[in-house]
N, C-alpha and C positions, 0 to 999 in steps of 0.2 A: 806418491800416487802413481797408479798405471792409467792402461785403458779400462778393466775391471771397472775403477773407479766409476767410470761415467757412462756405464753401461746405464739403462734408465733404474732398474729398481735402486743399483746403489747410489747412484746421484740422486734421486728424487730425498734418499736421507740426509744426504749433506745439503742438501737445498732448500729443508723441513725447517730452522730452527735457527741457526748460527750465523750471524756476520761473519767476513773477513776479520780475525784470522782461524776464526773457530770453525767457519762451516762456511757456503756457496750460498745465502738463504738471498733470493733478490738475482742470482747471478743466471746467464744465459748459457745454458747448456751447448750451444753451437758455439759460441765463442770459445769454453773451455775444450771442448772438440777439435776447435780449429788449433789451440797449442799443443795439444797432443797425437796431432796429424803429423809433428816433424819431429818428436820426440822419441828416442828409444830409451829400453833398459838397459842400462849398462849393469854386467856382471859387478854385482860389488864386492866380491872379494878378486877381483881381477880375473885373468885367464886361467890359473892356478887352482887347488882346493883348499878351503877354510881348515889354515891350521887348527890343531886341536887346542890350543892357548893361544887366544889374542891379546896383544900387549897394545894400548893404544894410549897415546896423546893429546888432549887438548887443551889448546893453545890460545889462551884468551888473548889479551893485549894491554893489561896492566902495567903500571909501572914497575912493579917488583921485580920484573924480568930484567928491568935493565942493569947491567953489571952483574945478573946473576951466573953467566959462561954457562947456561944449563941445555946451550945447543945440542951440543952429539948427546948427549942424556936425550933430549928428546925425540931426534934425528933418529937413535935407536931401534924406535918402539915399532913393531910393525906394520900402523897405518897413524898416520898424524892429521888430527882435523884442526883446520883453523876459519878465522871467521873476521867476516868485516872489514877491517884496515890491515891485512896483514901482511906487513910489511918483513922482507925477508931478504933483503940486498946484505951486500957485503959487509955494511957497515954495522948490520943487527944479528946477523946469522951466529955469531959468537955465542949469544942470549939466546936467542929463541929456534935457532935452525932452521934448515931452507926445505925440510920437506915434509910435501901436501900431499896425503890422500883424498881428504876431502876438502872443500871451501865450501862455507854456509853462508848465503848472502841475501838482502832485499836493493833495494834500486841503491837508494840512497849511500848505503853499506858497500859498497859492489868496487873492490879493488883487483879485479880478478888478473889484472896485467904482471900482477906480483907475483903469484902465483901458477900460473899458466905453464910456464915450466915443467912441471911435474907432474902435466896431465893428470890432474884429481877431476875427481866425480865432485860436480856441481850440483848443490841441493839450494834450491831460490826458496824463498819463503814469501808468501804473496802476504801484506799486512794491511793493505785497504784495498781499496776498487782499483784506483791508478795501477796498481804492480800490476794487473794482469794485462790489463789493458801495454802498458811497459815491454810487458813480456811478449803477448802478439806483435807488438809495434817493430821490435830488433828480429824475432824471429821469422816471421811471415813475409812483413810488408818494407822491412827496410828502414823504414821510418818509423822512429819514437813520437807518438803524439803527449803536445804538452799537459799538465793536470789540469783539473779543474780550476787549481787555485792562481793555477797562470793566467786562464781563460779572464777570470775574476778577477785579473792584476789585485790580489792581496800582496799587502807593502813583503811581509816577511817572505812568501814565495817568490815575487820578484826579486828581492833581496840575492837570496840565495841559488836561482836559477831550478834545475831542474838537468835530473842523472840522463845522458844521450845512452846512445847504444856501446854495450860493454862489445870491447876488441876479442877478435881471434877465441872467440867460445864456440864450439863444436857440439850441437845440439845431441848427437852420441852420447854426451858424456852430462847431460842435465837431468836432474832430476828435479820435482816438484813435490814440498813438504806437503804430508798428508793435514788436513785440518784436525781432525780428529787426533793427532797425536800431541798436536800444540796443546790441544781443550783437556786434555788427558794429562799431559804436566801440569798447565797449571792449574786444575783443580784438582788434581791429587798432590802434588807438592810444594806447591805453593799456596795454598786454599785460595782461589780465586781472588789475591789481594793487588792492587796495581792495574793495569787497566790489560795489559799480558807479559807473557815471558821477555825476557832479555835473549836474542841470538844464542848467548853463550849458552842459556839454561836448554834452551831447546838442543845446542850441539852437545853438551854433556851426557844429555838423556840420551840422544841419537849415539852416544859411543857405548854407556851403562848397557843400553838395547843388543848393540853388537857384538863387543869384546867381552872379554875373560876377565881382563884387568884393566883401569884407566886410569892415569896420572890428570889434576887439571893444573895447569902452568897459568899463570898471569891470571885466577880469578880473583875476584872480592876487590875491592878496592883498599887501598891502601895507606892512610893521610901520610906515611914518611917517605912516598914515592911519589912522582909525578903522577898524571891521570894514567897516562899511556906509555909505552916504552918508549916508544917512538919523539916523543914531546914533552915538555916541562910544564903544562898546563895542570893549574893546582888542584884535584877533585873534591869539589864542596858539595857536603850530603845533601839532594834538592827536597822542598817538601813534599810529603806526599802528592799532593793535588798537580805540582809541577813538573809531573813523570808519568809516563806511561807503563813505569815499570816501581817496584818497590826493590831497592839496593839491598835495606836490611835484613830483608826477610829472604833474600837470595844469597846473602851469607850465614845466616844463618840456618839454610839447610845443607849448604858446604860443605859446615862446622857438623852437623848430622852425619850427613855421606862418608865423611871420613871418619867419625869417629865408629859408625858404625863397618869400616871397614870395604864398603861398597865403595867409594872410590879411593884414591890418595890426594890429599890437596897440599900440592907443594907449595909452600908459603916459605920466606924468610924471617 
């Protein structure tokens, strides 16, 4: 999103229809103003001109990456997106390699200290009311106000707390996922099944959108791999109802993508 965005005719359409993460429908036009008051464009192909072939990476967090050495393979490509937990120290950089173009993240998701290094273009993804409210909180005022579900002391949000202000993020370099692109994956490739996209589906699309050509590293889950690279946690298929996302119908448009040639899905 820009400013465009929230100019009044094109807000009053994202604010026509959609909840978070499809559309603004309910949401306060001065508030979304007020985060786009300290927000610039960052040039996304950098200072440089968009070579004529872009070769891009994206880097889920699978376990199949782990022991796969598919670092400088990856490391290679001209722009690398990764997302969520992504973890790139010394001890993983072998497997999955340390370099970010871009980081796609929501509060909860939000490992950006890992990353930060390699000055990538930050794209936030707002998935309920909280994240925007999140996003004024660190950028504006300094202060993260807590959720609703805190307010509420529910047992599972007190449980688990609630994501502070993410370190050394230069509002320069942020950008804000457009809704409209979310609603646009997933009901066009996903047929609207699951309640929305997984991070990763949304970053895949963001690089199909960009590049020339795109490898995806660590997707699909894997039952002979830990959940993640990073960790031994075992991945059990949840049920539908217990997900806001549907696993198998996001592997099986993967399984699509590549065979149609539109992406590469490196799998072992």
């Amino acid at each position: 999103m820009d400013n465009e965005d929230i100019e009044d005719d094109n807000f009053k359409k994202l604010q026509s229809k959609y909840l978070l993460p499809f559309g603004y429908k309910d949401k306060n036009k001065t508030a979304v103003r007020e985060i786009f008051s300290v927000l610039r464009d960052p040039p996304v192909w950098g200072r440089g001109r968009r070579k004529k072939c872009v070769r891009c990476a994206v880097v889920g967090t699978g376990g199949q990456l782990k022991g796969s050495r598919r670092g400088k393979e990856i490391d290679s490509h001209d722009y690398v997106f990764r997302l969520n937990h992504a973890l790139v120290g010394s001890w993983y950089v072998r497997d999955v390699g340390n370099k970010t173009s871009f980081y796609i993240f929501f509060p909860e998701s939000g490992h950006i200290q890992h990353v930060i290094k390699s000055d990538p273009i930050l794209v936030y993804i707002p998935f309920k009311d909280w994240d925007l409210a999140w996003m004024a909180g660190w950028l504006i005022r300094k202060k993260v106000p807590p959720p609703q579900c805190w307010i509420d002391k529910e047992p599972d949000c007190r449980k688990y707390g609630y994501p502070g202000e993410p370190k050394l993020v230069r509002p320069e370099r942020l950008r804000l996922a457009h809704p409209d692109f979310l609603r646009y994956v997933f009901c066009n490739y996903l047929n609207a099944t699951g309640q929305r996209p997984t991070t990763g589906v949304f970053t895949a699309f963001m690089a199909v959108h960009m590049c020339d050509q795109v490898s995806l590293y660590g997707f699909g889950f894997d039952p002979r791999y830990p959940m993640h690279y990073y960790d031994q946690d075992i991945f059990t298929e949840p049920r539908e109802n217990d997900t806001a996302h549907n696993f198998g119908n996001e592997r099986a448009l993967w399984r699509i993508l590549d065979r149609e040639n539109i992406v590469r899905w490196v799998r072992r």
